[in-house]
N, C-alpha and C positions, 0 to 999 in steps of 0.2 A: 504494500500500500504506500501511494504518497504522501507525502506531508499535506496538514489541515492547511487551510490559506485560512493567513489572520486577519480579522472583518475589523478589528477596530480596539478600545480597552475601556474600562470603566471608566469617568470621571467624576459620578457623585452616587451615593449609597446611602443610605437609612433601614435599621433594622439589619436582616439579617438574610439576604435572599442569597439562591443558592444559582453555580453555575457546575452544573455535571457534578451533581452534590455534595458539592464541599462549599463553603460557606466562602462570597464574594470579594475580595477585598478591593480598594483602590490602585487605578493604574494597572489591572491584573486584565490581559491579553486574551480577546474571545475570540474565538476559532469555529471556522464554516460546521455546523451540525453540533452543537454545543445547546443543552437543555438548561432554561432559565426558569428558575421557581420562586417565586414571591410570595408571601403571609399575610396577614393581617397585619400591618403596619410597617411592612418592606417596599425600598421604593430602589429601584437602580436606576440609572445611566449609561447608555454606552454608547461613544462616538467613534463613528469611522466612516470608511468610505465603502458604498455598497451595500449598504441594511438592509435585509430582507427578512420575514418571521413567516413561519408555518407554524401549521400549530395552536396557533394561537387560542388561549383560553383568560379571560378576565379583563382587571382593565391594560393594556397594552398597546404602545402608539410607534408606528414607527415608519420612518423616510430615510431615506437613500443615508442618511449622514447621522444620523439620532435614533437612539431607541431607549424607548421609557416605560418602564414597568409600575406601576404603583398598585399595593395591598393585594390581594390574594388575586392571580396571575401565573400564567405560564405558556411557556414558547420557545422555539428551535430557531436560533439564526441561522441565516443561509445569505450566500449571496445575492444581490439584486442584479439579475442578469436585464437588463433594456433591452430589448432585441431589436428597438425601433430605435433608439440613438445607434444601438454600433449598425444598424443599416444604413443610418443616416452619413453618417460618421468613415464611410467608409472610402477610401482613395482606391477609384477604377482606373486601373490602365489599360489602353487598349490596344489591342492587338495587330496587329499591322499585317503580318505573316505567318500562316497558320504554320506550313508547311516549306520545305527548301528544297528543290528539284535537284536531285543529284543521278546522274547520268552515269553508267560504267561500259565498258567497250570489252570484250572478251574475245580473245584470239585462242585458235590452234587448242581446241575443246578436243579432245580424245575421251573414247568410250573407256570407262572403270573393267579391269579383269573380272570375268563372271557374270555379264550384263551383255544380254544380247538383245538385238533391236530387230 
């Protein structure tokens, strides 16, 4: 398996919410497919680039850059794939020459031993 790609890290906390069950700290580095649990009076933060939630249960808001959990909550980040920006976003180049005609010339062909015609 390859390495998680990292979506972003906490910048503010309240209470005591959990990331792949172990209890959230600050500044602590969340990673594509990583389970987020909140309580009764748990609130998180976490910035980055890419936000994306499944999952989602409670209250729970999130955009491309921020995601906010507050009191009883939960949800899986994931990347936020745009499929309409990188379409957008995309440099075509075009093609000019599909194909390059190459030509060969073949002299004094003789028949293979064992090959009759």
């Amino acid at each position: 398996m390859g390495e998680k790609l990292k979506l972003g890290s906490v910048i503010d906390i309240k209470g005591n919410p959990l990331i792949m069950g172990e209890v959230a700290k600050m500044g602590q580095e969340v990673y594509e497919g990583e389970d987020i649990i909140g309580i009764q009076g748990d609130m998180i933060i976490i910035s980055g680039k890419s936000l994306s939630i499944i999952e989602e249960d409670g209250d729970v808001s999130c955009t491309p850059t921020k995601l906010t959990g507050n009191n009883d909550f939960e949800c899986v980040i994931e990347q936020d794939l745009d499929l309409e920006a990188m379409w957008d976003n995309v440099v075509w180049e075009e093609i000019t020459d599909i194909a390059e005609e190459v030509v060969y010339e073949i002299d004094n062909i003789t028949a293979t031993a064992g090959v009759r015609g």
